[in-house]
N, C-alpha and C positions, 0 to 999 in steps of 0.2 A: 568522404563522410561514411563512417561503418554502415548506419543506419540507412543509407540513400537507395539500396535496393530493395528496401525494405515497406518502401515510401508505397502509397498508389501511383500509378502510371498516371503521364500528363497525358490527357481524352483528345478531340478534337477540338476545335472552337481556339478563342483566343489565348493566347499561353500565360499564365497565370506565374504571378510571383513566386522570385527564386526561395526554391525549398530550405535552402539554409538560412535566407536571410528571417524567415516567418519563426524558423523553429528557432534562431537566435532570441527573437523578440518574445518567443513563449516564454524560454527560459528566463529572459531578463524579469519576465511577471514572477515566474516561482521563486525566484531569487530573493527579489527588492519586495514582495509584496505589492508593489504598485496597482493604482487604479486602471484598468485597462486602459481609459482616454489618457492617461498620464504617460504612455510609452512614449519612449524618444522618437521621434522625427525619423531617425536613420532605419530602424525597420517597417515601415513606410505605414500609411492608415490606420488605426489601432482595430479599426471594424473589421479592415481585411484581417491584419491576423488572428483577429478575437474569431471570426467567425471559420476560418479554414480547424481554428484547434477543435471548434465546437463540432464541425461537421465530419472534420474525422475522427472524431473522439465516438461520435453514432455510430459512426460505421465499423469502430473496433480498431481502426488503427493501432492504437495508443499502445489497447494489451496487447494485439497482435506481434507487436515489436518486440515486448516487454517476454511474450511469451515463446518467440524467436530464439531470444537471448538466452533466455533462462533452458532452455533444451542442451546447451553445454553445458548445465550444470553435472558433474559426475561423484559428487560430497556421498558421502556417507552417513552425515550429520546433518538434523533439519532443527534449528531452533523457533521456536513459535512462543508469540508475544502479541498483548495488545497496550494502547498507547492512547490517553487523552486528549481531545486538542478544541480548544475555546473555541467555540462559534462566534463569531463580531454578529452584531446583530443587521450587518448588510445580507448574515445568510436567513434571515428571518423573513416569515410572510408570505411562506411557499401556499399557493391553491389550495393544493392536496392536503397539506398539514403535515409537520415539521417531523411525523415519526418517518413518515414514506419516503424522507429525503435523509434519512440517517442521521437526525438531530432529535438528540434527549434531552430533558427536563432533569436537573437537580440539583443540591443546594449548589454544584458551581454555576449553574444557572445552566445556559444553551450547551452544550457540546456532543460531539462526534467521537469513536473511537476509532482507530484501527489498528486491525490485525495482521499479525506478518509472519507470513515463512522464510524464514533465512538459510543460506548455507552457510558454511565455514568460514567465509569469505566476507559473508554480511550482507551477501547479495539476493535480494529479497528475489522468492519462487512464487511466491502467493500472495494476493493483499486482498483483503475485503475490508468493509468500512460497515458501520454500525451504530447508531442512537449510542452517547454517552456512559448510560445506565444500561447496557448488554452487557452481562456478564460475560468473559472471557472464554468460558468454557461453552456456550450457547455457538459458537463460532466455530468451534473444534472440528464439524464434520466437510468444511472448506477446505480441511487442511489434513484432509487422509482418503487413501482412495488413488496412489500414488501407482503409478505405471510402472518403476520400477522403486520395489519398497528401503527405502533408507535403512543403513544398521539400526539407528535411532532416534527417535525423536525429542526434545528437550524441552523444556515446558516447567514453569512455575508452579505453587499449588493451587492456584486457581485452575487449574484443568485436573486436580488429584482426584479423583475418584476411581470407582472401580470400573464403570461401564467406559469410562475414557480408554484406562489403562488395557482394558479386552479387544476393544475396537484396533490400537496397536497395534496390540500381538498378533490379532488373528490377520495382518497384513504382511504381519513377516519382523517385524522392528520391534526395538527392545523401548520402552520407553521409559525413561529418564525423569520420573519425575517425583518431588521431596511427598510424603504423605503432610497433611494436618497435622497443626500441635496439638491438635483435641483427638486425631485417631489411638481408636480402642488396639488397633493393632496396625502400627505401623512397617507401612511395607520397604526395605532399604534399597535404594538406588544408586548410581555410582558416581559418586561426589564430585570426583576428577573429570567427567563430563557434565555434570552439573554447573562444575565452577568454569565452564567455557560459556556459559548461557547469558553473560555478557555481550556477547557478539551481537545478538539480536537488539540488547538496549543500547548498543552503539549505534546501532541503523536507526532507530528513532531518533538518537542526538539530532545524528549528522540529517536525519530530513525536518528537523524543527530549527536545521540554521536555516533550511529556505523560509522566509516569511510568511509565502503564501500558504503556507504547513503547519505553521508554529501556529498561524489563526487562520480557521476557516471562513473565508469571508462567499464561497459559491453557495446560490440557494439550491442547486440540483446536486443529489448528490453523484450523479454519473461525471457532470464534470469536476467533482472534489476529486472524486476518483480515478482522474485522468491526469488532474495534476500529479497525485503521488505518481501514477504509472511515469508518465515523463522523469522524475527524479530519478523513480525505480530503473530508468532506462541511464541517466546519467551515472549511476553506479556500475554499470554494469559496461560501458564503454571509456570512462574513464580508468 
């Protein structure tokens, strides 16, 4: 298993269900979408594995992993995007109230966004999750700030402005992104890296065949956000 030493260390006490068989049965949820008590029989209790995802998803495992992986990243190119995704109304009815768990209100009624940094490759660097109704550019400062700074970043015109475009440059990276059809004086970019900016909406496709993706159905959004991370992990080792 690539990921297996990546895993937390089995502690004292009783030894606790095989690690591949738990992370088979997560996957099978992000997959099928399935009801947690609907898991098959062969990855054994649905409570054990529901609850082992939950409590290393607190502890960070998840992006830990994710964020393991992504350290081989050595691209040049970062494409950044955000993406829709229905709330079913099982993710409804949070305590707190539905903005603090990353669920917006509008006319599509409940949903969630997320945002993604991809590389070349489509293999997502970044992911944060956001209320529906967040504007794309509102996200942007998740996604700079970069240890070593990419040739470029690529980006739709939802992030066109100027203080986006500054914030960039002054990291070192050219950014790559179309002005407004209403700007007074628009700025040229370079179309041939523009029209790669696909990559990143392919990485949305391919995480809205998992079902549990395609609809939100978690009321927290820390574990909405562990599912994508798990996907973001299947990318990256397959």
């Amino acid at each position: 298993m690539v990921i297996e030493p990546l895993l937390p260390k089995k502690g004292r006490g009783p030894s606790r269900r095989d690690d591949r068989v738990i992370l088979n049965g997560v996957f099978y949820i992000l997959r099928t979408g399935a009801p947690w008590r609907d898991l098959p029989e062969r990855y054994g209790p649905h409570t054990t594995v529901y609850n082992r995802y939950v409590r290393w998803g607190e502890r960070g495992v998840w992006k830990g992993i994710l964020d393991a992986l992504a350290e081989e990243c050595e691209d040049v190119l970062i494409f950044i995007d955000g993406s829709i995704v229905k709330a079913h109304r099982a993710a409804a009815g949070v305590k707190k109230g539905e903005l603090a768990e990353s669920i917006g209100r509008s006319r599509g009624g409940r949903t969630s966004k997320v945002h993604a940094a991809v590389d070349q490759k489509g293999r997502p660097i970044r992911l944060v999750i956001s209320g529906g109704h967040v504007h794309d550019s509102k996200l942007m400062p998740e996604f700079l700030d970069w240890e070593v700074p990419p040739l470029a970043i690529v980006a739709d015109k939802a992030y066109s402005s100027d203080k986006i475009r500054k914030k960039i440059t002054d990291e070192g990276a050219v950014a790559v992104i179309p002005s407004k059809s209403n700007a007074r004086k628009p700025i040229p970019h370079d179309k041939n890296l523009y029209a790669m900016r696909n990559i990143v909406e392919r990485f949305f496709c391919k995480m809205k065949d998992m079902r549990r993706l395609a609809t939100r159905f978690e009321k927290k959004a820390e574990n909405f956000l562990n599912m994508i991370y798990l996907f973001s992990i299947r990318c990256w080792i397959n």
